[in-house]
LUMKE-541113 format. One record per residue (C-alpha): residue number from 1; residue in three letters; x, y, z. Coordinates in pm, whole numbers, plus 50000, padded with zeros to 5 digits. Example, Ala and Ser with C-alpha at 12.3 -4.5 7.8 and 13.67 -1.06 7.14 Angstrom:
// residues 2
<node><resi>1</resi><resn>ALA</resn><east>51230</east><north>49550</north><up>50780</up></node>
<node><resi>2</resi><resn>SER</resn><east>51367</east><north>49894</north><up>50714</up></node>
END
This chain:
// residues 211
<node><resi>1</resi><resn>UNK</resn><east>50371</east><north>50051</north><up>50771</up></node>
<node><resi>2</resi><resn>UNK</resn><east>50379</east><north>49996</north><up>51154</up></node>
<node><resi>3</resi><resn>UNK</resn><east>50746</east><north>49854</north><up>51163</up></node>
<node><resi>4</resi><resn>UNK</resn><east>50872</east><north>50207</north><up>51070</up></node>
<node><resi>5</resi><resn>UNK</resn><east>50674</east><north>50378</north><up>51294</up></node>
<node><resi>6</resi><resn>UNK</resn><east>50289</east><north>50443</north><up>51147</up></node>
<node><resi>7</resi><resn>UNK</resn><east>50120</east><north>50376</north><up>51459</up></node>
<node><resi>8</resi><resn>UNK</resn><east>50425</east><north>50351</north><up>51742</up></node>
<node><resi>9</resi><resn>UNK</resn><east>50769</east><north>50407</north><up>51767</up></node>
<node><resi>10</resi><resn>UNK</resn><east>50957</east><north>50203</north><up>51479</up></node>
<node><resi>11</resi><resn>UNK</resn><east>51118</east><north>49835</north><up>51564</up></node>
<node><resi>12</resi><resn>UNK</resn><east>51511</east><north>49787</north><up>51488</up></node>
<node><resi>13</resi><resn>UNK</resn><east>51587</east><north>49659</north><up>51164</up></node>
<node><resi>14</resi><resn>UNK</resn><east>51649</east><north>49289</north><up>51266</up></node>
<node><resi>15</resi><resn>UNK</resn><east>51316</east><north>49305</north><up>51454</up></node>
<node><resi>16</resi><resn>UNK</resn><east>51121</east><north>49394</north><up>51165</up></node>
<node><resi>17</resi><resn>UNK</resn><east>51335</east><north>49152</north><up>50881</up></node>
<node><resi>18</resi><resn>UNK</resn><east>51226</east><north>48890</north><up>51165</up></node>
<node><resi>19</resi><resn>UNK</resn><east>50891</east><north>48997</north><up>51202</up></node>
<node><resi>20</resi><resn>UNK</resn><east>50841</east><north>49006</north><up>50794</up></node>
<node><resi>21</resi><resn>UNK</resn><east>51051</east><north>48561</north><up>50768</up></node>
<node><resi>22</resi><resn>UNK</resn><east>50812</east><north>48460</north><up>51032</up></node>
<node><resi>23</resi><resn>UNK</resn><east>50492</east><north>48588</north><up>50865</up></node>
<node><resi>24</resi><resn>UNK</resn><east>50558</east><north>48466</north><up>50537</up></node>
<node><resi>25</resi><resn>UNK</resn><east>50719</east><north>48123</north><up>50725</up></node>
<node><resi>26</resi><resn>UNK</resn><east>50380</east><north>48114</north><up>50839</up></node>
<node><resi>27</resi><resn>UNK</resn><east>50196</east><north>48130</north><up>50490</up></node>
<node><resi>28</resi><resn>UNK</resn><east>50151</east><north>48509</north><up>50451</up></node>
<node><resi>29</resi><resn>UNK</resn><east>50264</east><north>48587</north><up>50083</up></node>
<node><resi>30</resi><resn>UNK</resn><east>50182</east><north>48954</north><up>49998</up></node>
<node><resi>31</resi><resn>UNK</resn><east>50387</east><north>49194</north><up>50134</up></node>
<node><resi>32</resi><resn>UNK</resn><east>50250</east><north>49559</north><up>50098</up></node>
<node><resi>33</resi><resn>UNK</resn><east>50421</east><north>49913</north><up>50136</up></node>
<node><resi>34</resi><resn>UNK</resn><east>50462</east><north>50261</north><up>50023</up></node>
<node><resi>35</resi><resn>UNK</resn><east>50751</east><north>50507</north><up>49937</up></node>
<node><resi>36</resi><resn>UNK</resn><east>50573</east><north>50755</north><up>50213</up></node>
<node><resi>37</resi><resn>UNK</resn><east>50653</east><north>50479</north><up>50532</up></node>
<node><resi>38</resi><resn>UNK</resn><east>50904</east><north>50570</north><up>50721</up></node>
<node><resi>39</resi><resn>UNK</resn><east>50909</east><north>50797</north><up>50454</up></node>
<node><resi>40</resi><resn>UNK</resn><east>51123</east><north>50527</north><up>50220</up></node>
<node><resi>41</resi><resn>UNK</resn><east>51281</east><north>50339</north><up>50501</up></node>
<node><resi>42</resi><resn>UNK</resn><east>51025</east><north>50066</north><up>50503</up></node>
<node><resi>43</resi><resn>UNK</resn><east>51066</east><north>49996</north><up>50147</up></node>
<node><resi>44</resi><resn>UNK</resn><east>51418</east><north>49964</north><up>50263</up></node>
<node><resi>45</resi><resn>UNK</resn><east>51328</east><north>49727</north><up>50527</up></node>
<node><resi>46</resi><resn>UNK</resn><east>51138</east><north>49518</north><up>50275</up></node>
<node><resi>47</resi><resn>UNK</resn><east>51368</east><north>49495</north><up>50033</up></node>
<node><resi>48</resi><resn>UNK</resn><east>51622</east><north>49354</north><up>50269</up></node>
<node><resi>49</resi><resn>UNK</resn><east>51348</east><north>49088</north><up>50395</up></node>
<node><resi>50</resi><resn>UNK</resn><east>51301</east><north>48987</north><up>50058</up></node>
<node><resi>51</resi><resn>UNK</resn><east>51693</east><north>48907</north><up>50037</up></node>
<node><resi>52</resi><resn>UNK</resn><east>51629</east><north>48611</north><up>50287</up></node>
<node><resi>53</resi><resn>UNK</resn><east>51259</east><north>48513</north><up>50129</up></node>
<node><resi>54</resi><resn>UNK</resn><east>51177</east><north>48334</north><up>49789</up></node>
<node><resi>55</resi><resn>UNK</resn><east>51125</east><north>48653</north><up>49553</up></node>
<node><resi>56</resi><resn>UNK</resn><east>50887</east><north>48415</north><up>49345</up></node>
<node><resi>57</resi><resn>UNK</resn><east>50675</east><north>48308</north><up>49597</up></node>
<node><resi>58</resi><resn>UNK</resn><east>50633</east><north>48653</north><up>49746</up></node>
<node><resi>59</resi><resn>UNK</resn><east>50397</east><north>48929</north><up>49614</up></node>
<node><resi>60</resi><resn>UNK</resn><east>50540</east><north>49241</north><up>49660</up></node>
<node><resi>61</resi><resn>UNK</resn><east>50314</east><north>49593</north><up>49650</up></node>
<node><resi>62</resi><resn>UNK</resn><east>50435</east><north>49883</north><up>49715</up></node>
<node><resi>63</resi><resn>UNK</resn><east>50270</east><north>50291</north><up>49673</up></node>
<node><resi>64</resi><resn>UNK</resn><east>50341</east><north>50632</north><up>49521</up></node>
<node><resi>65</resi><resn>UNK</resn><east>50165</east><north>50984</north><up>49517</up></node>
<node><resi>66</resi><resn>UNK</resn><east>50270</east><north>51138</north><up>49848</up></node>
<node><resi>67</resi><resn>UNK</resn><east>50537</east><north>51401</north><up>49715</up></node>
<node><resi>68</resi><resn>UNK</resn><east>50507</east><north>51567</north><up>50097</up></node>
<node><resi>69</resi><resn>UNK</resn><east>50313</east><north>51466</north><up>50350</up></node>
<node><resi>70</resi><resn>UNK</resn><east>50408</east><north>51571</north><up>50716</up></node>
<node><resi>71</resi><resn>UNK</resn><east>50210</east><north>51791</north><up>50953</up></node>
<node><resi>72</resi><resn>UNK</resn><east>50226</east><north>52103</north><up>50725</up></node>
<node><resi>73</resi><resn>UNK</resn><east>50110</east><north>51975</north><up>50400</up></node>
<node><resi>74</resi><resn>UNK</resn><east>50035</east><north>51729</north><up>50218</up></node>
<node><resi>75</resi><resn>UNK</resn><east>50130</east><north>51753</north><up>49815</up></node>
<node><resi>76</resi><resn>UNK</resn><east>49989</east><north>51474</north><up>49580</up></node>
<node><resi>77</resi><resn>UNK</resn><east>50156</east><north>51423</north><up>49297</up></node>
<node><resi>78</resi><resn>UNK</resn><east>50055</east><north>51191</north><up>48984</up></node>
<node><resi>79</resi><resn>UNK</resn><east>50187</east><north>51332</north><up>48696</up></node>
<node><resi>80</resi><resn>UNK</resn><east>50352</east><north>51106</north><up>48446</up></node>
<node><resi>81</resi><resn>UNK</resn><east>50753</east><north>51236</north><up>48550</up></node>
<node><resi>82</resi><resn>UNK</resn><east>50671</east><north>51175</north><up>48879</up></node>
<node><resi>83</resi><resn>UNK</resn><east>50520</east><north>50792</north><up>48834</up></node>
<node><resi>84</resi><resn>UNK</resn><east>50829</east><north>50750</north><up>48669</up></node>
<node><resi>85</resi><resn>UNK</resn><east>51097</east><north>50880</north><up>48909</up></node>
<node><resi>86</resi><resn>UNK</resn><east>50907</east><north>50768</north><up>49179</up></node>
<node><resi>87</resi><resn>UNK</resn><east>50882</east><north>50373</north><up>49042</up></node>
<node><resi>88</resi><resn>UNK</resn><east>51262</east><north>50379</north><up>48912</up></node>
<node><resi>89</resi><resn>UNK</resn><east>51340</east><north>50514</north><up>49334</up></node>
<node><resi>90</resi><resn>UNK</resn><east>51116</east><north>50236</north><up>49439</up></node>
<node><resi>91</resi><resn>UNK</resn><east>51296</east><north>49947</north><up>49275</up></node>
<node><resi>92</resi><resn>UNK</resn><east>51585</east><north>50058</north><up>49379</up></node>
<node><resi>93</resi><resn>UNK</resn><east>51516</east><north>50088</north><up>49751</up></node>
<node><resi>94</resi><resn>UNK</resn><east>51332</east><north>49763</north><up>49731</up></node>
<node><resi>95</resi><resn>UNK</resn><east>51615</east><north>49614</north><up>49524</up></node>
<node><resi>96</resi><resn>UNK</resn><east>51405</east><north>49400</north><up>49295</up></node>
<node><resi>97</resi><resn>UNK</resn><east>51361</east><north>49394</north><up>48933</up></node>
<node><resi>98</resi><resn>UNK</resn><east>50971</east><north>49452</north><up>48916</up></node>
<node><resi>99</resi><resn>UNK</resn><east>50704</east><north>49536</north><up>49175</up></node>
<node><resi>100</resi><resn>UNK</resn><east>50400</east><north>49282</north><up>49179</up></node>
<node><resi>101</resi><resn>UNK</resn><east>50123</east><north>49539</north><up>49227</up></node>
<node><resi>102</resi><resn>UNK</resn><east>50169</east><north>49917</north><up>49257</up></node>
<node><resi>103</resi><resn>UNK</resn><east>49891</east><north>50161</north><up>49344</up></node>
<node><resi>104</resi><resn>UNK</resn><east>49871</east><north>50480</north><up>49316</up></node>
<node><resi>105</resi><resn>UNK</resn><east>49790</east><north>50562</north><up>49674</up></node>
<node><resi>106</resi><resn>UNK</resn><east>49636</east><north>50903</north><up>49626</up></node>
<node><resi>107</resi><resn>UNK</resn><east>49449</east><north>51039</north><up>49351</up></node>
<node><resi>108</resi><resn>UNK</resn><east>49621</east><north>51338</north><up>49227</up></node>
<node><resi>109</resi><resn>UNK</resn><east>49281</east><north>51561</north><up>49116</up></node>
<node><resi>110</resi><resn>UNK</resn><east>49524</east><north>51801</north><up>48946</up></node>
<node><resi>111</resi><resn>UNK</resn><east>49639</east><north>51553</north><up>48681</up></node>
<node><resi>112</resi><resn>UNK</resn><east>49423</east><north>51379</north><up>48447</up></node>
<node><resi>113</resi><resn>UNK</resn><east>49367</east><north>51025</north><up>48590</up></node>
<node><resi>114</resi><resn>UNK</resn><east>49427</east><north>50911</north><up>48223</up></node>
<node><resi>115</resi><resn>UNK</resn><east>49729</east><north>51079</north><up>48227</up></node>
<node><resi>116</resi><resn>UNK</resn><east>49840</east><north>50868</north><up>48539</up></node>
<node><resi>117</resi><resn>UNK</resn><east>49716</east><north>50512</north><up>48410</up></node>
<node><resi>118</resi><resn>UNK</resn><east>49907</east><north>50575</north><up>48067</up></node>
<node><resi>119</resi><resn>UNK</resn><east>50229</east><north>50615</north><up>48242</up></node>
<node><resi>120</resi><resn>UNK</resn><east>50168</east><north>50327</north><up>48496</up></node>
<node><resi>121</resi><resn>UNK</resn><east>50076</east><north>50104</north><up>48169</up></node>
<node><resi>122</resi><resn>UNK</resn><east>50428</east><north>50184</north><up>48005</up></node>
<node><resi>123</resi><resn>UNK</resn><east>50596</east><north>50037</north><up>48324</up></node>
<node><resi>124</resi><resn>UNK</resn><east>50337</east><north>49703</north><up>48312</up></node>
<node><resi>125</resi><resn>UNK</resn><east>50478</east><north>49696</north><up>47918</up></node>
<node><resi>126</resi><resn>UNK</resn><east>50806</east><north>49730</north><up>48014</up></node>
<node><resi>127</resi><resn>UNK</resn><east>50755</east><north>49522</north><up>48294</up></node>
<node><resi>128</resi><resn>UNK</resn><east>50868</east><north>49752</north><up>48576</up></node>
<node><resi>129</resi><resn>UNK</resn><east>50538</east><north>49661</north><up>48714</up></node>
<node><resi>130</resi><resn>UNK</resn><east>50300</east><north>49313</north><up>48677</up></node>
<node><resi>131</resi><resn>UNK</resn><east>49959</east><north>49497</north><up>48805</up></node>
<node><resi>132</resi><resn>UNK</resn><east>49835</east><north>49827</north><up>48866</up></node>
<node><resi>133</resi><resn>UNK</resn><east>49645</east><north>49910</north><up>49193</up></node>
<node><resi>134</resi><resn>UNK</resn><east>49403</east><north>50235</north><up>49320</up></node>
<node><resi>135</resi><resn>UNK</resn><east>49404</east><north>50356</north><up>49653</up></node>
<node><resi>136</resi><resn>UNK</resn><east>49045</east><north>50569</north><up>49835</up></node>
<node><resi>137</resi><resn>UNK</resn><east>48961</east><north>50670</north><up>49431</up></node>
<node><resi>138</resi><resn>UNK</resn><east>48572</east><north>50762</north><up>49388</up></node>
<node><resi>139</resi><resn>UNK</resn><east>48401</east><north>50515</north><up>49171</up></node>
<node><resi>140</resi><resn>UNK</resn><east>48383</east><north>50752</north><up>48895</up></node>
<node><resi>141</resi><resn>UNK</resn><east>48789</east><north>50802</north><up>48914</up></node>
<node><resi>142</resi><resn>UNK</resn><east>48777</east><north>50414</north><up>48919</up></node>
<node><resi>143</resi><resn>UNK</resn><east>48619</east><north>50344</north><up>48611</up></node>
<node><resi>144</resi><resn>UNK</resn><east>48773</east><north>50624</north><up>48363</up></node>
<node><resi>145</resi><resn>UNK</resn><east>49169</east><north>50448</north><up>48539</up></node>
<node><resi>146</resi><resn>UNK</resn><east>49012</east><north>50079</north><up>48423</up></node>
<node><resi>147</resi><resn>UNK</resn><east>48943</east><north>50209</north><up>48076</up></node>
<node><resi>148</resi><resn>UNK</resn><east>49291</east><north>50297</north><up>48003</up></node>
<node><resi>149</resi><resn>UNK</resn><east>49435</east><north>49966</north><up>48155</up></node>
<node><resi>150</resi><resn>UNK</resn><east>49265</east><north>49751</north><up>48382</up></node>
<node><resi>151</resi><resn>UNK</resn><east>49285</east><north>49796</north><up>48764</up></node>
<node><resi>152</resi><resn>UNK</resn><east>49363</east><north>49470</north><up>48947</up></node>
<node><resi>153</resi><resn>UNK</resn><east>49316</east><north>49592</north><up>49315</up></node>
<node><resi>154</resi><resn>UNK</resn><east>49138</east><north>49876</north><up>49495</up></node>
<node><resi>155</resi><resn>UNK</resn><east>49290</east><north>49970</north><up>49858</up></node>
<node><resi>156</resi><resn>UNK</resn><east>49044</east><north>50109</north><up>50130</up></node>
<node><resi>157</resi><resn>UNK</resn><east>49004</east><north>50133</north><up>50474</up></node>
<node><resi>158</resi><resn>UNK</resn><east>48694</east><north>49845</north><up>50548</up></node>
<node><resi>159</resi><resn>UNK</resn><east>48608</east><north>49700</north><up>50903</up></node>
<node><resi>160</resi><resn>UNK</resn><east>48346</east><north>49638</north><up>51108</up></node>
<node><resi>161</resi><resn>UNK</resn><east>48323</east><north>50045</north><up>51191</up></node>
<node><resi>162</resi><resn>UNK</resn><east>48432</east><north>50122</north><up>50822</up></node>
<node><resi>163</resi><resn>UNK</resn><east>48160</east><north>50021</north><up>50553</up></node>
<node><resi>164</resi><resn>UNK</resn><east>48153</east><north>50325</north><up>50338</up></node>
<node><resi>165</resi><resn>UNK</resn><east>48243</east><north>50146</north><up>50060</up></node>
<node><resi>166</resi><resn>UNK</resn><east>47962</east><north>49921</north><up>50093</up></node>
<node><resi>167</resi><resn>UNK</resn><east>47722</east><north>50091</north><up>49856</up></node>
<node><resi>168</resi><resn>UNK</resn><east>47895</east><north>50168</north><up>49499</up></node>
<node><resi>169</resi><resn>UNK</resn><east>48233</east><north>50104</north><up>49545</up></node>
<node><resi>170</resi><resn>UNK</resn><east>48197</east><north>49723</north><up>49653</up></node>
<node><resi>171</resi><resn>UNK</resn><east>47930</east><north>49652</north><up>49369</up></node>
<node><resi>172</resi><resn>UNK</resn><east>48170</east><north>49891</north><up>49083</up></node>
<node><resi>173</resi><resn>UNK</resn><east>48465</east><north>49634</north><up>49184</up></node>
<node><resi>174</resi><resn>UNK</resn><east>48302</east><north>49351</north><up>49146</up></node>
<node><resi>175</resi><resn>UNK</resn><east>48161</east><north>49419</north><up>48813</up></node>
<node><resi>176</resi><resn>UNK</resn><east>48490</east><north>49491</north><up>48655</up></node>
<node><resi>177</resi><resn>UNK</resn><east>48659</east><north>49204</north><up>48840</up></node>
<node><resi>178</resi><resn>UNK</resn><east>48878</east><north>49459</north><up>49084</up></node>
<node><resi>179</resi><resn>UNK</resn><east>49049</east><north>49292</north><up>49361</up></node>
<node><resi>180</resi><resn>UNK</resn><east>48982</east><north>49461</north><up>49698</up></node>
<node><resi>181</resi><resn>UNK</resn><east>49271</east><north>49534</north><up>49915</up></node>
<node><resi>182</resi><resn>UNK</resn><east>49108</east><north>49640</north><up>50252</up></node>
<node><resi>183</resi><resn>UNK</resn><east>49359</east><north>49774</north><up>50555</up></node>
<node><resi>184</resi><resn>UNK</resn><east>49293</east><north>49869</north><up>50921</up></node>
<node><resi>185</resi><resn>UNK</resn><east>49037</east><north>49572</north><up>50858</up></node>
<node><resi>186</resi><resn>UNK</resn><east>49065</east><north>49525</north><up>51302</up></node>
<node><resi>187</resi><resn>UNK</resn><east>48997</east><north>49880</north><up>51346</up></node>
<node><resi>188</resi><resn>UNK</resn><east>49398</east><north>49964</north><up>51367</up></node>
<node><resi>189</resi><resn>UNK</resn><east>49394</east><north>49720</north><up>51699</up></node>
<node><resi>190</resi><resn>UNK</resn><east>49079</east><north>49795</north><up>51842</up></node>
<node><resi>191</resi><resn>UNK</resn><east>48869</east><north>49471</north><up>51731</up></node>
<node><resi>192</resi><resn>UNK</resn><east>49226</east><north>49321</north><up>51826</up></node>
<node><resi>193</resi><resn>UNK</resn><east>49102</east><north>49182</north><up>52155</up></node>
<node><resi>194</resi><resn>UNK</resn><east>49186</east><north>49214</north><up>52497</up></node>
<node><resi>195</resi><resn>UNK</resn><east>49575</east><north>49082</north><up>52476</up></node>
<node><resi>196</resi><resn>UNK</resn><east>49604</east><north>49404</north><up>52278</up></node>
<node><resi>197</resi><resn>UNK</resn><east>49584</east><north>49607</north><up>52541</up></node>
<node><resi>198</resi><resn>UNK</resn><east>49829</east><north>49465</north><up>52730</up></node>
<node><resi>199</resi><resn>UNK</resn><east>50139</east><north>49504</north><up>52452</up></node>
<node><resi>200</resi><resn>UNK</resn><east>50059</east><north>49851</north><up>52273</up></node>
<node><resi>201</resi><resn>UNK</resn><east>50330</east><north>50090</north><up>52366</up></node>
<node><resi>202</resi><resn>UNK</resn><east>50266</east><north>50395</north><up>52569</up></node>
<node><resi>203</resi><resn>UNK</resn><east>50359</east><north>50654</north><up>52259</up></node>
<node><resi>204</resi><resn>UNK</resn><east>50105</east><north>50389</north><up>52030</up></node>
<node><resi>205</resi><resn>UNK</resn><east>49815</east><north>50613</north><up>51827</up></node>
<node><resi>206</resi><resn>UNK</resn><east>49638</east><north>50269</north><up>51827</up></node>
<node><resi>207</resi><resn>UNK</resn><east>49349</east><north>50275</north><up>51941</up></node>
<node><resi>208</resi><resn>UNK</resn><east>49280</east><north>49967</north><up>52274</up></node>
<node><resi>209</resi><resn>UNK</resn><east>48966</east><north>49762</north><up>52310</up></node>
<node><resi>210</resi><resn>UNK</resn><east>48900</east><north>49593</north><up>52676</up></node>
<node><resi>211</resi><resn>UNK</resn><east>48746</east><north>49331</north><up>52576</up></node>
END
């Protein structure tokens, strides 16, 4: 998300194709986005990474649910049209054939989670997608998506000052054999250490340690 701007101003194209070679050069594998960075252009940027990587040996994730989100509003949309058009726009931004994991990355409480996970289990059938992924659902919300079609991975903010998830939805993933995908796991840059400090922009929302 940062290299289109989530946190400070976005990096140049060739930085951020760089950026993505050296990290998987370096034995990172799983490459995860969203439709709502950038809004779309990091899929873009992704997608052209990809070009230059192994498709094979990468794991590619990407997000949908955010119909609007800017500092007006915020729509969520999960309805089974919109899973659609939003997976067939994905793939094509991305340029790939199929999308390793792909989460819904807000829960839509208008539209019947079941409603959701059938839709997202035609694309795994006609395999559009490989797995199918949650994003900050309530346990409850978790286990009525696994019943329709099993959820490999759960996406949540968990860090050192982030351990909500600690008491039911930890324990819920484990007993259904849910992956857990956790971001901002250094605090978005704070547990990042001193050196931090010294290379976060001036516009950066990132929060700085000193130590």
């Amino acid at each position: 998300m940062g290299l289109t701007g989530g946190y400070s101003s976005p990096v140049s194209e060739e930085v951020g194709i760089s950026i993505i070679k050296h990290a998987f050069h370096r034995g990172i594998t799983f490459f995860d986005t969203s439709d709502i960075y950038g809004p779309k252009t990091n899929e873009i940027l992704v997608g052209k990474a990809l070009k230059q990587l192994p498709r094979e040996k990468v794991q590619l994730a990407t997000k949908f649910g955010f119909e609007k989100l800017d500092s007006t509003s915020i729509k969520i949309n999960g309805t089974p049209e919109y899973v659609r058009a939003s997976i067939e726009a994905s793939l094509k931004r991305l340029d790939v054939d199929y999308i390793d994991l792909y989460y819904q990355h807000r829960v839509d409480t208008n539209t019947p989670i079941e409603d959701t996970m059938s839709e997202l289990k035609k694309l795994v059938e006609e395999g559009k997608i490989k797995y199918i992924g949650l994003s900050q659902a309530s346990p409850e919300t978790i286990k009525r998506a696994h019943a329709v079609h099993p959820i490999s991975a759960f996406q949540t903010e968990w860090s050192l000052w982030t351990r909500d998830i600690e008491d039911e939805i930890v324990p819920l993933c484990r007993e259904l054999g849910i992956g857990i995908v956790p971001y901002s796991p250094l605090g978005r840059g704070f547990f990042g250490g001193k050196g931090v400090v010294e290379t976060v922009p001036a516009n950066s929302h990132l929060p700085t340690s000193t130590f």
